[in-house]
C-alpha positions, -999 to 999 in steps of 0.1 A, spaced: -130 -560 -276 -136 -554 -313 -153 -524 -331 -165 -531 -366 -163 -496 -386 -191 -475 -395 -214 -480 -426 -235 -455 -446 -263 -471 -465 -261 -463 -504 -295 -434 -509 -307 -463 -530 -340 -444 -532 -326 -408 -545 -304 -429 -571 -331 -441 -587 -350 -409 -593 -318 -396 -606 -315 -423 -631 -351 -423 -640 -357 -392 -646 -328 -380 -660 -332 -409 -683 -365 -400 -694 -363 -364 -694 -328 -370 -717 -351 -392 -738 -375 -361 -746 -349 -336 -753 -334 -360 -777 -371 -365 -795 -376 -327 -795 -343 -321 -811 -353 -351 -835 -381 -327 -839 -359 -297 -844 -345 -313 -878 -371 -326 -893 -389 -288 -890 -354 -274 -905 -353 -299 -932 -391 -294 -938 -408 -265 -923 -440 -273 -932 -442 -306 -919 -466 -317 -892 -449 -337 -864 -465 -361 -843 -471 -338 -811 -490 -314 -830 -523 -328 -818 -544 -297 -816 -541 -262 -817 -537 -264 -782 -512 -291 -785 -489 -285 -805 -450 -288 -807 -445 -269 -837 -459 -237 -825 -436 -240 -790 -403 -248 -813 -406 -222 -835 -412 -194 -814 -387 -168 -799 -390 -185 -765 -378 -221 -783 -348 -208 -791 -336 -184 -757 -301 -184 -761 -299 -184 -802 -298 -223 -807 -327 -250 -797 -333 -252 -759 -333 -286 -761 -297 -290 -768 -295 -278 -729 -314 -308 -722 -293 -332 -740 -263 -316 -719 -275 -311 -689 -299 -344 -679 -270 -362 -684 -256 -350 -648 -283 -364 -627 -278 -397 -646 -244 -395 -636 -251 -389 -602 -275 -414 -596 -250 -442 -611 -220 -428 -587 -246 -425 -553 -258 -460 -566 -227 -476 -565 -218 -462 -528 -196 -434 -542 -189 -407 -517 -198 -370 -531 -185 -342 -511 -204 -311 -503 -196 -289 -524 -199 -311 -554 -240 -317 -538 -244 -283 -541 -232 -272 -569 -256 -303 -586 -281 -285 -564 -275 -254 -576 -283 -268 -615 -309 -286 -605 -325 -251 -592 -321 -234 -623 -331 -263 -644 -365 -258 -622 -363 -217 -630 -363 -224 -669 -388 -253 -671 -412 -228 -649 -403 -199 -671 -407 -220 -701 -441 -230 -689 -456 -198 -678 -444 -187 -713 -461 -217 -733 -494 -206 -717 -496 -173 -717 -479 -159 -741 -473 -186 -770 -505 -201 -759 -499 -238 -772 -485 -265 -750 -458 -295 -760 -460 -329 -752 -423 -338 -752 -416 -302 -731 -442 -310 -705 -425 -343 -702 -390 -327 -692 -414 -304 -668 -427 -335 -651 -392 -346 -646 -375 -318 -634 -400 -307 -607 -393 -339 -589 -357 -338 -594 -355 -304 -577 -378 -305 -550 -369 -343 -539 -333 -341 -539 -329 -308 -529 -348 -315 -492 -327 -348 -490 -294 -330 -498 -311 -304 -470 -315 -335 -447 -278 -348 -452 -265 -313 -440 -254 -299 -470 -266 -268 -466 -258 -266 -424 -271 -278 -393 -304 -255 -396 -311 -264 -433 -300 -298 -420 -331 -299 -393 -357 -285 -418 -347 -314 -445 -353 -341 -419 -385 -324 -408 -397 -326 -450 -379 -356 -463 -412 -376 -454 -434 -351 -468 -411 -345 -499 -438 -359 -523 -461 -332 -516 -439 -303 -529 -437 -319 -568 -477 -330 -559 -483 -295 -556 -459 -277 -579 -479 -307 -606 -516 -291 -594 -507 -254 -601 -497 -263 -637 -528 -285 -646 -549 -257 -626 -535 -229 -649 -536 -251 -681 -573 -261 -673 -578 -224 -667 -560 -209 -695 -571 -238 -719 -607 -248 -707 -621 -264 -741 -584 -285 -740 -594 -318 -726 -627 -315 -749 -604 -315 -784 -583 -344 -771 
């Protein structure tokens, strides 16, 4: 009698939102600290996102909110989107991550969500202008939280019980970015109805 051993099959499909958008939402830090220096070299200059006064990078990096912890937020982005890039190559290549190492990577991923929603309820209604490059690390990140976080649910990271609830979502996990991306357009539309007629 032979036995052949078990096999787990590589979460090819989590991988590759890890690598894409960590890859792109790394991609719009770097062009908003790109941004950054060319307002401290010249503070009167008028970068390409500053569309309208509605959109309009220059108002968002300049204010209080820009700069939270007394240097550019997106210097946290060029740190931090790194990891899930990281993560995606390691699950890619059939790397084993241990529990604890999920949920601490869970754990960022949750407060990455908490700032970007901060950061947009602040854009809208209190600096009341809206970023192009931000919104693209916002699009990012909402998917990177709620998607991974039910399939790290599903693989029993978080116990049994967490473990039945992520199997009950994982097919359904679409909807939870789908709707977290309504609310924001809803309020923007709401907060900035003459928007999409000075685009």
């Amino acid at each position: 009698m032979t036995t052949t051993a078990p096999t787990t099959r590589r979460p090819v499909a989590i991988a590759v939102l890890l690598l894409v958008t960590g890859a792109v939402a790394l991609y719009a830090a770097f062009r908003l600290v790109l941004d950054e220096f060319a307002k401290y070299e010249h503070p009167k200059a008028v970068l390409s996102c500053d569309i309208n006064p509605f959109i309009n990078c220059s108002d968002v990096m300049t204010s209080p909110q820009g700069h939270l912890f007394g240097f550019p937020n997106p210097l946290l982005g060029l740190m931090g989107f790194v990891a899930p890039i990281a993560v995606g190559v390691l699950l890619l290549a059939g790397g084993r991550a241990s529990r604890w190492f999920l949920v601490t990577f869970n754990v960022g991923l949750f407060l990455a969500w908490v700032f970007v929603t901060w950061l947009f309820t602040q854009t809208v209604w209190s600096i009341g202008a809206l970023c192009p490059w931000c919104m693209l690390v916002w699009a990012m990140t909402i998917p990177l939280f709620w998607v991974f976080t039910i399939w790290n649910a599903a693989r029993g990271s978080f116990g049994p019980g967490a473990q039945r609830v992520g199997r009950a979502l994982l097919p359904f996990c679409w909807a939870f970015p789908l709707a977290n991306y309504v609310v924001i357009a809803l309020t923007i539309l709401i907060m900035f109805p003459t928007v999409l007629s000075v685009l």
